[in-house]
N, C-alpha and C positions, 0 to 999 in steps of 0.2 A: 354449586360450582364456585371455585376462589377466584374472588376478583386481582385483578392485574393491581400490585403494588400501586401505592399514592406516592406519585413526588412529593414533597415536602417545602414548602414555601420559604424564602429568604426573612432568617428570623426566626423561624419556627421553632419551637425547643421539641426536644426529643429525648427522652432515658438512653441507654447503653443498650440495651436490649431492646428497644424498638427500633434501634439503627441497625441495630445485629440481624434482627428480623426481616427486616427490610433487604437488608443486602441477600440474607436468604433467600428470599421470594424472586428478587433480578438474578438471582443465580441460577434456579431453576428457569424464571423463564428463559436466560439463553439456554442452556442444555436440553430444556424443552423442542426449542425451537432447532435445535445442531441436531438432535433425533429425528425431527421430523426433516427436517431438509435432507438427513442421509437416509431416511427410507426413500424418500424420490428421488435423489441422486443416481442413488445402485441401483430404483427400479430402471432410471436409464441409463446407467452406467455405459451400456455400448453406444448409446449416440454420443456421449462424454468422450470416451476410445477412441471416436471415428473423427470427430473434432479437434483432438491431440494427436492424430497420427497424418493429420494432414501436411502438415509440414514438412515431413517424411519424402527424401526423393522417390520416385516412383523405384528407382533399381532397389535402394534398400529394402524395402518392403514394410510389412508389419513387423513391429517389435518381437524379442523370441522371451521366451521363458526356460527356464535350465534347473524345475524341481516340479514336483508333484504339486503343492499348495500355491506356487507362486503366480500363476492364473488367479486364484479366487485374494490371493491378498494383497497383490495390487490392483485387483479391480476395486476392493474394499478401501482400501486408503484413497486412491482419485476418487471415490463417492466422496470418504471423508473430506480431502482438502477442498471439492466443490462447495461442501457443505457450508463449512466454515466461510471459505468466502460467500456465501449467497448470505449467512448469517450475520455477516461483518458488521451492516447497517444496525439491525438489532443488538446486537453485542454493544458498539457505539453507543445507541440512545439510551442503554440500561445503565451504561456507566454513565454518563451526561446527568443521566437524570437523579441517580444517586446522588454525588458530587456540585448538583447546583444550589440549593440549598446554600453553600456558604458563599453562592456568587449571587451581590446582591443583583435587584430588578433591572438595572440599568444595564449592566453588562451581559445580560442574559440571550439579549438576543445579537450581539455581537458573537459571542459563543457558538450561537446554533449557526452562524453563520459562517462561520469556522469551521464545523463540525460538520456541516452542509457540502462545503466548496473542497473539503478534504475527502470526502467520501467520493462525491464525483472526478474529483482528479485521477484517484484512486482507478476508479472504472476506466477514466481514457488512458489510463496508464497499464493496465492488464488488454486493452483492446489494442494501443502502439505494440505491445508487446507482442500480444499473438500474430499480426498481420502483419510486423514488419522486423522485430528484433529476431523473434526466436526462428523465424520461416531464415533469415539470414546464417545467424547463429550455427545452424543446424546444416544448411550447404554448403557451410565452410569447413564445417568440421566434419560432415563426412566424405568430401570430398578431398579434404588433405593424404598425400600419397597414398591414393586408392586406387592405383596400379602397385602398391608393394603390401596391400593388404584385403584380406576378404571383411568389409565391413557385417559386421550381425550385431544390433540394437537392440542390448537386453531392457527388458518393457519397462524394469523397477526402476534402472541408471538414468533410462529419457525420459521417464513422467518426473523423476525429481529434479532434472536437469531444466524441465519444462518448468514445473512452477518457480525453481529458482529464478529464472527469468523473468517470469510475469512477476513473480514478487518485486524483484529488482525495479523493472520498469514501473510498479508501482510507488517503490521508494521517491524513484527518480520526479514524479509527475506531482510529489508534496513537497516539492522547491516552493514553492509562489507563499504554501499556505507558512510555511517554517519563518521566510521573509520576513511575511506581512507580518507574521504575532511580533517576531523580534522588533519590529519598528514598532508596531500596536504598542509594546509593553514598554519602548524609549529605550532598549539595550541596543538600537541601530536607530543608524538617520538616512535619510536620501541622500545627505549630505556626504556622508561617510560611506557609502554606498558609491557615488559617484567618483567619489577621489579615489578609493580603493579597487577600483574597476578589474587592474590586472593582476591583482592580489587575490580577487574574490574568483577571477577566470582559472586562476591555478590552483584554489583550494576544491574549487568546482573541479579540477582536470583530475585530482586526488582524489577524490570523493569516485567519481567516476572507477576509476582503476580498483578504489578499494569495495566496491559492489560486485556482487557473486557474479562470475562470469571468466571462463577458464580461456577463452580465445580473444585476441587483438578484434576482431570484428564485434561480438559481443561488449565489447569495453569501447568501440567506439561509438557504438549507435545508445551507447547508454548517456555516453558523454556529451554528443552534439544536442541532446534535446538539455540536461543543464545548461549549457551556457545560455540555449536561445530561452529557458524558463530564467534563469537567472538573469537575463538582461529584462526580459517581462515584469518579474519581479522589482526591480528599481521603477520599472512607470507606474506600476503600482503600486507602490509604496508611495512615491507620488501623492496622489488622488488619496491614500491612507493619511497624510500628515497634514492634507490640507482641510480634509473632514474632522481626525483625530487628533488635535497636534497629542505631541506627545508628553507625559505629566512631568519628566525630568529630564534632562538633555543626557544624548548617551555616554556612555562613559566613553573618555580617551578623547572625546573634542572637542577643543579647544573651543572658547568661546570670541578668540580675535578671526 
């Protein structure tokens, strides 16, 4: 049996071909692991179905299908994109662990801690999504003039309309971690953070608007959770500058 690839220590010299190697082996094991996750996916594929169609008004009903194969190949792809996200963690740590090597021992576990707080936000961000974006999202939009139309919900258009949300709200919920590096790394300050408040509120309202999402409702509940991570983000950066200062002051401020 092949043992799981060796991290490689900060320092450690390596050939061309043993890095080559190496990245082989984390390559396999994610696709290993996206195999395995989509055989148990599609074994449950319908309780996945019944989880996504909840959102669903009760008059619209189940999603329809309008070809022979299109039954089995969208139930194959939501196997797939569950897959993927359930693999996301392991995906992560194979690249981490590749990549750390040239980060020396010190920063290392600032790193995982990064890599940690990103993965979790990640989650509370696909869970805001399903319980409160997309169930919104979705009664707006099929409730708009539906007395001048027979609404019918092809399955392919709202499973993809589905995860683009959940991905969205996942974007949305790595505000804090995007922040904190910028300051971690001295490209931002608290300082400049604070003075630029309503500069940072409108690139935030931008930001918002420019995430996948085709209805005014969708673009608002995307929006209101940046500004309140965004203002999060400044108290913690905070508590980041007074543990880390930072190694250079950031560019563009002034030192009076």
């Amino acid at each position: 049996m092949k043992r799981l690839p060796r991290r490689l220590s900060y320092g450690e010299e390596a050939t061309l071909v043993e890095h080559l190697e190496e990245l082989r082996q984390r390559i396999f094991v994610c696709l290993g692991a996206l195999v395995l996750a989509f055989v148990v996916a599609f074994a449950f594929h319908r309780h996945i179905l019944h989880l996504m169609n909840k959102p669903l008004p009760h008059a619209v009903g189940k999603p329809v299908t309008f070809s022979v194969a299109e039954p089995f190949l969208t139930s194959t792809w939501v196997s797939l994109y569950v897959a993927f996200l359930v693999c996301l963690p392991i995906i992560i740590w194979q690249a981490w662990a590749f990549f750390m090597p040239a980060v020396d021992d010190q920063h290392v576990r600032t790193m995982a801690i990064f890599v940690v707080g990103a993965a979790v936000l990640l989650l509370f961000g696909v869970v805001f999504g399903y319980y409160l974006a997309l169930p919104a999202a979705v009664h707006f939009l099929t409730h708009y003039d539906d007395k001048q139309y027979h609404v019918l919900i092809r399955a392919r258009d709202y499973y993809s309309f589905a995860a683009m949300v959940l991905l969205a709200m996942g974007i949305v919920f790595e505000l804090p971690m995007f922040v904190l590096g910028m300051v971690r790394l001295g490209i931002l300050s608290t300082a400049r953070l604070r003075r630029s408040r309503r500069v940072g509120y409108f690139i935030v309202a931008c930001v918002g608007v420019a995430l996948p999402g085709i209805d005014p409702i969708t673009t608002l509940i995307e929006t209101i959770p940046l500004w309140i991570l965004y203002e999060l983000s400044i108290w913690l950066s905070v508590l980041v500058e007074r543990r880390h200062p930072a190694p250079v002051e950031a560019p563009g401020v002034s030192s009076s």
